[in-house]
N, CA, C and O atoms as a CHARMM CRD file, in Angstrom:
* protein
*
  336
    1    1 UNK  N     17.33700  24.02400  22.87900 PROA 1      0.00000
    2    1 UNK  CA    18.00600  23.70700  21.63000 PROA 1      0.00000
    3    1 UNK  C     17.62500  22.28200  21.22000 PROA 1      0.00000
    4    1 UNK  O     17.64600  21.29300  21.95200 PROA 1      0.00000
    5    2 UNK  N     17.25400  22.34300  19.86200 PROA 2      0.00000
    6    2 UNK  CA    16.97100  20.60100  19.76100 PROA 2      0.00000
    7    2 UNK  C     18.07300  19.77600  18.93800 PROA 2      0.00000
    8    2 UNK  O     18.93300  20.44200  18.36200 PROA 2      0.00000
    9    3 UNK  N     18.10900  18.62400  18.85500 PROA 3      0.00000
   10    3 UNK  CA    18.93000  18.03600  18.18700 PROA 3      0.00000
   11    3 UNK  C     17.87300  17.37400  17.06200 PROA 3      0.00000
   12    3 UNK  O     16.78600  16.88900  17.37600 PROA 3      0.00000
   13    4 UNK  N     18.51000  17.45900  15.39800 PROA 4      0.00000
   14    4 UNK  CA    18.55500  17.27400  14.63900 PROA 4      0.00000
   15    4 UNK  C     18.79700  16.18500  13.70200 PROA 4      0.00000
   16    4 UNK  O     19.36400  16.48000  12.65000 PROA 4      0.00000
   17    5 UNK  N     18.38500  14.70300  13.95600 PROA 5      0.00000
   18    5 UNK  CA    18.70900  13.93100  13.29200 PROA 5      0.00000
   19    5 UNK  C     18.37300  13.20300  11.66900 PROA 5      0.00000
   20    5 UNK  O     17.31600  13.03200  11.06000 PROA 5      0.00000
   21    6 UNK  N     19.87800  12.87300  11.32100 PROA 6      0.00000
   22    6 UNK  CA    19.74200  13.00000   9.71400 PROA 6      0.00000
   23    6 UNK  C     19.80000  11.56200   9.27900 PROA 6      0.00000
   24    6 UNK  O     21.01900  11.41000   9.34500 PROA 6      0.00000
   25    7 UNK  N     19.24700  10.19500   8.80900 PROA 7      0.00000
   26    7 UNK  CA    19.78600   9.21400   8.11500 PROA 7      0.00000
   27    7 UNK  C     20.49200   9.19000   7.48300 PROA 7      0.00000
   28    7 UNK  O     20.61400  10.19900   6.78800 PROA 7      0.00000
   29    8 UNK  N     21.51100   7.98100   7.24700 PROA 8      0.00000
   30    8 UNK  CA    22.89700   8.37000   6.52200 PROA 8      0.00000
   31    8 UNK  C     22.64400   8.16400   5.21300 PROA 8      0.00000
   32    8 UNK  O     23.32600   8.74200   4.36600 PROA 8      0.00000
   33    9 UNK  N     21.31500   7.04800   4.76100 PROA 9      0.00000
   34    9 UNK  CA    20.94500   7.09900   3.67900 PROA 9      0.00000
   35    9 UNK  C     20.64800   8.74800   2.76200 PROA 9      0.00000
   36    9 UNK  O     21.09700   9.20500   1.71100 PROA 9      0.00000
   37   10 UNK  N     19.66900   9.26600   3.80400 PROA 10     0.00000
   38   10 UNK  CA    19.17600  10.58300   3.67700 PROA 10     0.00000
   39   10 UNK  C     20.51300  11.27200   3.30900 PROA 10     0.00000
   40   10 UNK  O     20.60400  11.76600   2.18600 PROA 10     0.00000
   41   11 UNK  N     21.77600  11.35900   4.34400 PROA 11     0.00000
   42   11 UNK  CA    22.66000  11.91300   4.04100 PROA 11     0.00000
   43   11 UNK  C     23.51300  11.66800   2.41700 PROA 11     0.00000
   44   11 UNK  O     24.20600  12.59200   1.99300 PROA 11     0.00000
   45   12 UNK  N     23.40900  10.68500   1.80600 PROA 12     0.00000
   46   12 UNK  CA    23.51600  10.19900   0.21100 PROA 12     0.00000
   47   12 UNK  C     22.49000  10.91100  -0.11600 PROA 12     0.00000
   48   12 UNK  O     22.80400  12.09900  -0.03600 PROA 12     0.00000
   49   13 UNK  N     21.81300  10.82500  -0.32400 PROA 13     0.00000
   50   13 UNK  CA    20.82100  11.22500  -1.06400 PROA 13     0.00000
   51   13 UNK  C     21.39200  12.83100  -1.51800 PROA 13     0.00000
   52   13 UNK  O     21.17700  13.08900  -2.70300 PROA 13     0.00000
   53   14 UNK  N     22.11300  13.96500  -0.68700 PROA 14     0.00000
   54   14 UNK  CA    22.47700  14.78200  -1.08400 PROA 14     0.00000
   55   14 UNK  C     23.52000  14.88600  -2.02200 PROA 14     0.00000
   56   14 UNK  O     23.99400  15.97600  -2.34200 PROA 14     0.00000
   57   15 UNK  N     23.86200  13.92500  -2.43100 PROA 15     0.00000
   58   15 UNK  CA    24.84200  14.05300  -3.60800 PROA 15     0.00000
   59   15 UNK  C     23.82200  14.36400  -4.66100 PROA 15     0.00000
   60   15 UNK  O     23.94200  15.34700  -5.39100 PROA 15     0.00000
   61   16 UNK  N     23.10400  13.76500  -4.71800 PROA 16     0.00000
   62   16 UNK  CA    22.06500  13.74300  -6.53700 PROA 16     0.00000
   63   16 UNK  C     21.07200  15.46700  -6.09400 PROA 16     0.00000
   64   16 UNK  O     19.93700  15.39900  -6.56500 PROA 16     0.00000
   65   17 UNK  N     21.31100  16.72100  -5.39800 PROA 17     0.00000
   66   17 UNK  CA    20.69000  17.78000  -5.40700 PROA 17     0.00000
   67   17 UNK  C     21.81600  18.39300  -6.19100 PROA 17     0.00000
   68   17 UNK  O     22.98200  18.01000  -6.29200 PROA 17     0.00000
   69   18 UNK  N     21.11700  19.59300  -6.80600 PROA 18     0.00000
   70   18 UNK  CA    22.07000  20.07300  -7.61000 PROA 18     0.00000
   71   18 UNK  C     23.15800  21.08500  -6.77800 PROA 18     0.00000
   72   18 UNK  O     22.57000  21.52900  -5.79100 PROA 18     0.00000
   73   19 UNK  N     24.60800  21.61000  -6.86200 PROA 19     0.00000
   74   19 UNK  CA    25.28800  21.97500  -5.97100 PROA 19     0.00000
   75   19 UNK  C     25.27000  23.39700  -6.02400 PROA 19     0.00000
   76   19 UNK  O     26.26500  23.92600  -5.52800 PROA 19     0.00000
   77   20 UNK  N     24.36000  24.19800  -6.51700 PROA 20     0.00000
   78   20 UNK  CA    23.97800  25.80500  -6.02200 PROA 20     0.00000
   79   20 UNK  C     22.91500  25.59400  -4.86300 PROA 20     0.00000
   80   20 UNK  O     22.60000  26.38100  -3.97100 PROA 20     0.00000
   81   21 UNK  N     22.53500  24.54800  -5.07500 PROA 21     0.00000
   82   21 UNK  CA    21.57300  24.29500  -3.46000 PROA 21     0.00000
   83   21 UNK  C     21.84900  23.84300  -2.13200 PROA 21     0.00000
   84   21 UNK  O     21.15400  24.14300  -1.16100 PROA 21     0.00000
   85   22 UNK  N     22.88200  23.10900  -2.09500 PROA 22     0.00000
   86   22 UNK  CA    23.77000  22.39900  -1.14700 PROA 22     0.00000
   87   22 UNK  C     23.66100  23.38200  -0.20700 PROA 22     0.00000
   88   22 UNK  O     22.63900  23.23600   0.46400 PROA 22     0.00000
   89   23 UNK  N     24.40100  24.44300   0.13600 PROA 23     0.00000
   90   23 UNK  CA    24.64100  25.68500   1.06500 PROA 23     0.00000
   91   23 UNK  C     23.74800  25.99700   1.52500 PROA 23     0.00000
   92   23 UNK  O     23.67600  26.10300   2.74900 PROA 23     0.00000
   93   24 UNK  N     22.51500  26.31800   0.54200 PROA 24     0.00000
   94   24 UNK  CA    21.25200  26.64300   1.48400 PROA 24     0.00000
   95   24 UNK  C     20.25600  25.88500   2.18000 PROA 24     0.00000
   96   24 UNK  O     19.35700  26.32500   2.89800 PROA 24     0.00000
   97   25 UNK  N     20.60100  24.30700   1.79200 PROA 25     0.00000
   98   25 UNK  CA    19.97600  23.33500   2.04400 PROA 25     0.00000
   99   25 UNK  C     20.51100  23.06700   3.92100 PROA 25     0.00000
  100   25 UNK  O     19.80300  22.93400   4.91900 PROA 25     0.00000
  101   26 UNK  N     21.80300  23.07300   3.79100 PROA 26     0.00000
  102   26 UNK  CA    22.46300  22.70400   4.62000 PROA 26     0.00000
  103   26 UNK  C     22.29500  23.88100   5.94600 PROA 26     0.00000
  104   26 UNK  O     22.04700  23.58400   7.11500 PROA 26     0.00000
  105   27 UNK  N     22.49300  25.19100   5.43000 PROA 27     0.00000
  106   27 UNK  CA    21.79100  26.02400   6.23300 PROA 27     0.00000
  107   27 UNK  C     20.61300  25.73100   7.15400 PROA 27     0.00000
  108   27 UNK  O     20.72800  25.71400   8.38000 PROA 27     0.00000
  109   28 UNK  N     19.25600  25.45800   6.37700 PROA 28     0.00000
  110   28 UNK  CA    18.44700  25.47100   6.61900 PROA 28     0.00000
  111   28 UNK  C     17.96800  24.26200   7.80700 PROA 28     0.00000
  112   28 UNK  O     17.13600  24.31800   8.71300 PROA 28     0.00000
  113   29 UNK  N     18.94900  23.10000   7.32700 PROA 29     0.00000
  114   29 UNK  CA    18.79400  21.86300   8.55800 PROA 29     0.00000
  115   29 UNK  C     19.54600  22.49100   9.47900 PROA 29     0.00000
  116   29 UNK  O     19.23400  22.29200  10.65300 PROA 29     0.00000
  117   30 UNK  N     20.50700  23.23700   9.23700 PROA 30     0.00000
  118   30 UNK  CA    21.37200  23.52500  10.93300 PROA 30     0.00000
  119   30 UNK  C     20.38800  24.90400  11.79700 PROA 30     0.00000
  120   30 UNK  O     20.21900  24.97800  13.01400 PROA 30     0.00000
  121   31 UNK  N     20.01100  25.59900  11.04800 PROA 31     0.00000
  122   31 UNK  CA    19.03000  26.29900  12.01600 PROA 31     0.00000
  123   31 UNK  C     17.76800  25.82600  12.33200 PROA 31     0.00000
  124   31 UNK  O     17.10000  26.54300  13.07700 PROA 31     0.00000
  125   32 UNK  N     17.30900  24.84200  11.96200 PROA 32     0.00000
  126   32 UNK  CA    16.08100  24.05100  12.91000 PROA 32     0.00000
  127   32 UNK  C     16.76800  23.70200  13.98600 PROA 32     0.00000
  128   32 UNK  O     15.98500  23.77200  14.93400 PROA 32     0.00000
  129   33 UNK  N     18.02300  23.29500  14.41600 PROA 33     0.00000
  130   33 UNK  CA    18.49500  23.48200  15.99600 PROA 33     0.00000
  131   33 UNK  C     17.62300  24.33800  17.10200 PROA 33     0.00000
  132   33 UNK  O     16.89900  23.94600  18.01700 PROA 33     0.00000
  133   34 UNK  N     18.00400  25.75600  16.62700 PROA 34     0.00000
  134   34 UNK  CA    17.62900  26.84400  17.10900 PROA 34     0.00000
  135   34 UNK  C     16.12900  26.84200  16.98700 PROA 34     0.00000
  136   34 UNK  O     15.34900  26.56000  17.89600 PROA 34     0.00000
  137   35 UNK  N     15.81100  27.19500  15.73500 PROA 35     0.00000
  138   35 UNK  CA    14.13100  27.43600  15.78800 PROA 35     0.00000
  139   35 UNK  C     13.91200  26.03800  14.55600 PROA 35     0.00000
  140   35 UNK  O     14.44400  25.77400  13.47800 PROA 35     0.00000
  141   36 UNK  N     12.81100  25.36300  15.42900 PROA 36     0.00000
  142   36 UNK  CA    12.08100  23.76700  14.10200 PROA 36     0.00000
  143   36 UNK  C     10.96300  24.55600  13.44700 PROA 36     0.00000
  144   36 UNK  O     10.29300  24.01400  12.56800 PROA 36     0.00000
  145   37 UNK  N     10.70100  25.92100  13.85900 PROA 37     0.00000
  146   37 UNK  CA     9.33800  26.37400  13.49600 PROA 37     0.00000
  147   37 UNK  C      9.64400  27.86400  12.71900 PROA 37     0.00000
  148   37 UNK  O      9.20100  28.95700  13.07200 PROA 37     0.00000
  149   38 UNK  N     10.75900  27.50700  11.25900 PROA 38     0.00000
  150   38 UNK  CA    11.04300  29.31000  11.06700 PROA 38     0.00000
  151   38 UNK  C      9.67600  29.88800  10.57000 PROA 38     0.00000
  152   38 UNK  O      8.58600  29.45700  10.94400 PROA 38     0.00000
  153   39 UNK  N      9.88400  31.04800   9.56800 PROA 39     0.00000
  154   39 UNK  CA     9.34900  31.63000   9.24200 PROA 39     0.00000
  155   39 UNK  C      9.24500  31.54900   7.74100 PROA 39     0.00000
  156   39 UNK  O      9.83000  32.19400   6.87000 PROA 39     0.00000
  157   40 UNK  N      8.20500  30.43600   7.65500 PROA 40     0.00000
  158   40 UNK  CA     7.59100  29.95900   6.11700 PROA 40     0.00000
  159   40 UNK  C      7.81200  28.54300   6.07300 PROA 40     0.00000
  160   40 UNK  O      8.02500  27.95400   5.01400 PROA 40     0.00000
  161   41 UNK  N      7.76300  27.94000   7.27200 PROA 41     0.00000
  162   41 UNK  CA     7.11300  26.46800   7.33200 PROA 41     0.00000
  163   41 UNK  C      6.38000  26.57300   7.54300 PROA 41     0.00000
  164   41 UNK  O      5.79100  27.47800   8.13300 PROA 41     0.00000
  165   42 UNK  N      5.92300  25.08200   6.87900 PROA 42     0.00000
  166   42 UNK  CA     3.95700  25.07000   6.70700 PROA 42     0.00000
  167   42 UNK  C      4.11300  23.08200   7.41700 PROA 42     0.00000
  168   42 UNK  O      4.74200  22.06300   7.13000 PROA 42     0.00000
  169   43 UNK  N      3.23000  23.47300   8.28700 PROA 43     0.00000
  170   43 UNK  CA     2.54400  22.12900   9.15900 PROA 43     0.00000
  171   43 UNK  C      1.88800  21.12800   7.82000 PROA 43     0.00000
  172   43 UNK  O      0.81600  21.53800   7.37600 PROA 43     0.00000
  173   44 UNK  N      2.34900  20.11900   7.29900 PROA 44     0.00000
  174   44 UNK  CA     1.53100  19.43500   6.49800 PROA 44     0.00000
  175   44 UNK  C      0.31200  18.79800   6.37800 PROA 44     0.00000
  176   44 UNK  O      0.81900  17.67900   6.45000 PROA 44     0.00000
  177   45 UNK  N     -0.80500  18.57200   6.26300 PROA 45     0.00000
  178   45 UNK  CA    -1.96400  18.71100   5.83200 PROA 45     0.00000
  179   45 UNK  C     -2.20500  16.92000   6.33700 PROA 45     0.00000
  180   45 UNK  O     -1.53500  16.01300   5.84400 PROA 45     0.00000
  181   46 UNK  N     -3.38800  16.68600   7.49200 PROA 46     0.00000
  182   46 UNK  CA    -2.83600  15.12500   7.76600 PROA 46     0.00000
  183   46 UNK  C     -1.93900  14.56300   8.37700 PROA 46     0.00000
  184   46 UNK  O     -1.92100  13.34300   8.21600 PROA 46     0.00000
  185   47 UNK  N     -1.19500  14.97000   9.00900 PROA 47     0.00000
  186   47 UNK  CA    -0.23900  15.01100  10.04600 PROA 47     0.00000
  187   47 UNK  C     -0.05100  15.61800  11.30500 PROA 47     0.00000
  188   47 UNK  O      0.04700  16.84200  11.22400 PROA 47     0.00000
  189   48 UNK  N      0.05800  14.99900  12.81800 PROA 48     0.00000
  190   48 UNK  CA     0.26600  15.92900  13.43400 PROA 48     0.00000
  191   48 UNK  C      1.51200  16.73200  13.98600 PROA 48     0.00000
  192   48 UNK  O      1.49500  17.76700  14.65300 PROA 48     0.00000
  193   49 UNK  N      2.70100  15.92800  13.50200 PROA 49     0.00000
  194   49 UNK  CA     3.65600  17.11200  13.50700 PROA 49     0.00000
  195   49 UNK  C      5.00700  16.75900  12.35800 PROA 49     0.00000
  196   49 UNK  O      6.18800  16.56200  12.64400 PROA 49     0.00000
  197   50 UNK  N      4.29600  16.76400  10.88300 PROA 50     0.00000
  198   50 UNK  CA     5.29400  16.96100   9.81100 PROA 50     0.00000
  199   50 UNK  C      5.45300  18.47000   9.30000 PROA 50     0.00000
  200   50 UNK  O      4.46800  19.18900   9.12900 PROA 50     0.00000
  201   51 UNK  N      6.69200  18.87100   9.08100 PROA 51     0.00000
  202   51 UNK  CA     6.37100  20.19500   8.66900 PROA 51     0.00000
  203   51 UNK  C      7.36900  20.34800   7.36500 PROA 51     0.00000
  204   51 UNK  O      8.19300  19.43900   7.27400 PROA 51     0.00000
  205   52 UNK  N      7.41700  21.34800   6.35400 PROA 52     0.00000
  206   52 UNK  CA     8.00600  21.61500   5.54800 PROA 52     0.00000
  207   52 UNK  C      8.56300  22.74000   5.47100 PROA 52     0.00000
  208   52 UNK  O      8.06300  23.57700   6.22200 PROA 52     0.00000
  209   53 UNK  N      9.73600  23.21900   4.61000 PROA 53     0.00000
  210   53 UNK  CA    10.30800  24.37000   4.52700 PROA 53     0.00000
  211   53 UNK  C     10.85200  24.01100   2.80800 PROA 53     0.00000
  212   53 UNK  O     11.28300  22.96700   2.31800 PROA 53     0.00000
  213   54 UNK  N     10.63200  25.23700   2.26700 PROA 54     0.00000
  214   54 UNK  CA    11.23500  25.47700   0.91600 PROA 54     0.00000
  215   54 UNK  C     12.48200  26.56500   1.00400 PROA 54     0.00000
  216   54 UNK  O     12.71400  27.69200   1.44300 PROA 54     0.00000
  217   55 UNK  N     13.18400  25.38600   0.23700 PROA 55     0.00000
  218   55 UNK  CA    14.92100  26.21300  -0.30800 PROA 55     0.00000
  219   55 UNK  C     15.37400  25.58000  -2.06000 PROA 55     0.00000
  220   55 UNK  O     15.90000  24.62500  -2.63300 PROA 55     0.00000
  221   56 UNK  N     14.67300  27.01100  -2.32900 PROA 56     0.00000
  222   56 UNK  CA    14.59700  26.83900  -3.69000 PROA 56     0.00000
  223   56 UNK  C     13.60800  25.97800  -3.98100 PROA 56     0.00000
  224   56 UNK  O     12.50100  25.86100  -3.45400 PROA 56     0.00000
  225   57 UNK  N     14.31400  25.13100  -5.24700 PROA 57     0.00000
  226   57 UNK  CA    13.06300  24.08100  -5.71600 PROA 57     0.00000
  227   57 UNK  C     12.86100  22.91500  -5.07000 PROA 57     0.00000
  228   57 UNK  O     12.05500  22.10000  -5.51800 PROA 57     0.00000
  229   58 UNK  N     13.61900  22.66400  -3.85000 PROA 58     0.00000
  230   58 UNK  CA    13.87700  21.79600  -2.95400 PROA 58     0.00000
  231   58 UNK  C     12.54800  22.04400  -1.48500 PROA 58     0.00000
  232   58 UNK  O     12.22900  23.03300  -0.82500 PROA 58     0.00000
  233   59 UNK  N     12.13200  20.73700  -1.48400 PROA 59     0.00000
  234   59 UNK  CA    11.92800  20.70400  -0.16000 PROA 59     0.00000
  235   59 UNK  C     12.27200  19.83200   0.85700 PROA 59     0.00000
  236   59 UNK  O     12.43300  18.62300   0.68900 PROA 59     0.00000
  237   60 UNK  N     12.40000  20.47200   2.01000 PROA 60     0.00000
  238   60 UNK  CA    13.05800  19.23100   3.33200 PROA 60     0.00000
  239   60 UNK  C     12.07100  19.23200   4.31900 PROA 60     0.00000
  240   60 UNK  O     11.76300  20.26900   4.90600 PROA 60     0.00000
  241   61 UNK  N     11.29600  17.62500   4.66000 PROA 61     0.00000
  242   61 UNK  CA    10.12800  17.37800   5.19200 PROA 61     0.00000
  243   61 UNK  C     10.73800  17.03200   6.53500 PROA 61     0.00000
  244   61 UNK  O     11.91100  16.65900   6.51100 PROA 61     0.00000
  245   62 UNK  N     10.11100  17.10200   7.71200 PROA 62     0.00000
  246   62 UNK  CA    10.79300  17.04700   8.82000 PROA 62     0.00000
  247   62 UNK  C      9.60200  16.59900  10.08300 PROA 62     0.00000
  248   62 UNK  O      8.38800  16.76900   9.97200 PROA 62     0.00000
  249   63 UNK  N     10.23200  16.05900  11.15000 PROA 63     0.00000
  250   63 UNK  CA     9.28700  15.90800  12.06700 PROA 63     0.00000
  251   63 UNK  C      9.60100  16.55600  13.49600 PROA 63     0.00000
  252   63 UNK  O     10.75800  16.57000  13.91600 PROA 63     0.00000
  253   64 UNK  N      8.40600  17.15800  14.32200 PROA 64     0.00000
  254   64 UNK  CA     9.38600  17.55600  15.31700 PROA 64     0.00000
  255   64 UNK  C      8.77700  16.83800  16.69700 PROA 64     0.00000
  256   64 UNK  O      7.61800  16.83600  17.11300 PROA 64     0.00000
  257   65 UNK  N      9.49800  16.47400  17.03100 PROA 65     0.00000
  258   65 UNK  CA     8.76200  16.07600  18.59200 PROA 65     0.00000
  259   65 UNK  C      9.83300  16.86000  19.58800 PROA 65     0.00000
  260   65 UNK  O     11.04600  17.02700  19.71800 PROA 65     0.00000
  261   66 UNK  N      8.43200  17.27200  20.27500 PROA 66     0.00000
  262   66 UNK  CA     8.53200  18.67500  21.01200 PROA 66     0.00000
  263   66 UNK  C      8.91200  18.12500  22.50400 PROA 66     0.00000
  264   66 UNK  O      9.64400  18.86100  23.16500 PROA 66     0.00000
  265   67 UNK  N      8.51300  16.99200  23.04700 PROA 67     0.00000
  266   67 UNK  CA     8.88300  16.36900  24.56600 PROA 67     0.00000
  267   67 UNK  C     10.44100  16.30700  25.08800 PROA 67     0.00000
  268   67 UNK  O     11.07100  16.60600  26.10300 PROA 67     0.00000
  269   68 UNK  N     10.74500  15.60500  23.47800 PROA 68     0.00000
  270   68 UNK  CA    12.50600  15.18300  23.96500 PROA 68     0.00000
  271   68 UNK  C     13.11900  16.31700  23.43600 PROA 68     0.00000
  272   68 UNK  O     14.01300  16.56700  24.24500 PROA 68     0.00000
  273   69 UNK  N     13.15200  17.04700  22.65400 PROA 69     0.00000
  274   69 UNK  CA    13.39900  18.16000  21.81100 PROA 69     0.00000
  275   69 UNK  C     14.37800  17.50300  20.25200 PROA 69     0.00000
  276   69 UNK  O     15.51400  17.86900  19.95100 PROA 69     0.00000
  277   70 UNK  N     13.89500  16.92400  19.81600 PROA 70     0.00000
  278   70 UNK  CA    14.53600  16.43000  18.53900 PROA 70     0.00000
  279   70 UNK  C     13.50800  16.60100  17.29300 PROA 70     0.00000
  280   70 UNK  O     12.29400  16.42800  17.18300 PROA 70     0.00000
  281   71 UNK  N     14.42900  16.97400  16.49200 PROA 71     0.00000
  282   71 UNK  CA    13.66300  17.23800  14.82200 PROA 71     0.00000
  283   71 UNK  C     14.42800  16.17600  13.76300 PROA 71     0.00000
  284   71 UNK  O     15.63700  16.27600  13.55600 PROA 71     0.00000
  285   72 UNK  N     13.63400  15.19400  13.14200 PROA 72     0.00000
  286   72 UNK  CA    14.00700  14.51700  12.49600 PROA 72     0.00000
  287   72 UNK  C     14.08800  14.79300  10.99300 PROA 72     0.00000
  288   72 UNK  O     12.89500  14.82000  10.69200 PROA 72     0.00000
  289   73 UNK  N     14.65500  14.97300  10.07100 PROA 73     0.00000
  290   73 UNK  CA    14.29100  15.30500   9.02700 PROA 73     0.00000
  291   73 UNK  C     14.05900  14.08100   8.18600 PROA 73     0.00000
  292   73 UNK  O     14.90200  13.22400   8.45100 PROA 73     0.00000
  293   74 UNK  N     13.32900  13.76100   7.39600 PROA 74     0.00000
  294   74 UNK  CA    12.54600  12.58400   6.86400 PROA 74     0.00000
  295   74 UNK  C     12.73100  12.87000   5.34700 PROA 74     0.00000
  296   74 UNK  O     12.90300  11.84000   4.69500 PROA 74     0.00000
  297   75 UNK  N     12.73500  13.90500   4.70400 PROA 75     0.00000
  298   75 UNK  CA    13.57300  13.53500   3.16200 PROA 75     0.00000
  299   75 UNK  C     13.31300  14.85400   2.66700 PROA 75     0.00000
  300   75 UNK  O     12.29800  15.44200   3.04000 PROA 75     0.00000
  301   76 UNK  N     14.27300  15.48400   1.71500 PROA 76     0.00000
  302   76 UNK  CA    14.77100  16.29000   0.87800 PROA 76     0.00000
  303   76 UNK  C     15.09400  15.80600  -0.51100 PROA 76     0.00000
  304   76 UNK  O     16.11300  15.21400  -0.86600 PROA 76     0.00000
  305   77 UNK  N     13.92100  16.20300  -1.32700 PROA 77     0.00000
  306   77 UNK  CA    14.03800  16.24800  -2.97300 PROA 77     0.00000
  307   77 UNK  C     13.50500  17.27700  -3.40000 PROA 77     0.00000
  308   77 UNK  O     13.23300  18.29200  -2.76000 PROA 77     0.00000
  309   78 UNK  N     13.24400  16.94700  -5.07800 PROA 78     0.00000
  310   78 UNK  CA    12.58400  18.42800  -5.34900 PROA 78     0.00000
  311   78 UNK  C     11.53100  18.39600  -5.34300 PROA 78     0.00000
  312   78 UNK  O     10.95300  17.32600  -5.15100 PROA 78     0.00000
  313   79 UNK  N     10.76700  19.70700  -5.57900 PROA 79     0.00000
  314   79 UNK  CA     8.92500  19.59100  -5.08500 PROA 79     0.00000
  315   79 UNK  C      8.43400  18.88300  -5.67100 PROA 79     0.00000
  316   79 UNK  O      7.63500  18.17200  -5.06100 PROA 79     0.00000
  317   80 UNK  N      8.58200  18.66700  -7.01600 PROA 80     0.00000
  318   80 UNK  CA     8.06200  17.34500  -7.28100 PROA 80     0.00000
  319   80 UNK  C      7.93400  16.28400  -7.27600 PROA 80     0.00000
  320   80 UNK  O      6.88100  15.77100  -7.65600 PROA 80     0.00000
  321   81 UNK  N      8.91600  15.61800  -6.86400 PROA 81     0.00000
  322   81 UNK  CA     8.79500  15.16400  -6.12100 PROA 81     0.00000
  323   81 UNK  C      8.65700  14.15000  -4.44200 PROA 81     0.00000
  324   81 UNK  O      8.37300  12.98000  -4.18800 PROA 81     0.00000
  325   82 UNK  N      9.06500  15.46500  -3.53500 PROA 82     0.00000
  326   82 UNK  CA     9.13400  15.37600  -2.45000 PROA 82     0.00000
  327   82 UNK  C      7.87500  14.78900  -1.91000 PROA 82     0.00000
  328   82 UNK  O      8.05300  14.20500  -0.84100 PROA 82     0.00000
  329   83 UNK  N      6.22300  14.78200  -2.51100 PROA 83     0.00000
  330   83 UNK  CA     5.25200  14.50900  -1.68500 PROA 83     0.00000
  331   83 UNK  C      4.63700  13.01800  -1.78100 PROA 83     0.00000
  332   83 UNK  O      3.67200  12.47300  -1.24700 PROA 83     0.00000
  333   84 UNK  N      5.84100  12.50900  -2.90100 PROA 84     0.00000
  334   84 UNK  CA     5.31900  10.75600  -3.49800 PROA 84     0.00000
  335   84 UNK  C      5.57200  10.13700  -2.70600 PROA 84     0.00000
  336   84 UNK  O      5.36100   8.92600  -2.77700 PROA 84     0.00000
């Protein structure tokens, strides 16, 4: 099981997503616990272990280091721009 860590800044930052997304957003960080690697993350391009997952028009960029077992998540905006 890994642990999941969130910045508290990061954690503000979820006020300004719009709130039909909240639920699935929030979903989606609590089951990278279980699995950091679901089914329709994509390994980012130039990196060796950033990965992404889409919920909705949202994406949440994340890192995983696999030794200690922790997944960091590194920022959630919308696709447009999540990659600036």
């Amino acid at each position: 099981m890994y642990k999941v860590i969130i910045s508290k800044q990061l954690l503000k930052s979820l006020d300004k997503i719009h709130v039909n997304y909240l639920p699935s957003i929030k979903k989606a960080i609590n089951d990278l616990e279980e699995n950091p690697r679901p089914f329709g993350s994509t390994k980012l391009t130039g990196s060796n272990n950033h990965y992404r997952i889409r919920v909705g028009v949202y994406r949440i960029v994340y890192s995983i280091k696999d030794d200690i077992l922790v997944v960091e998540v590194i920022k959630i905006d919308h696709r447009r721009n999540v990659y600036r």
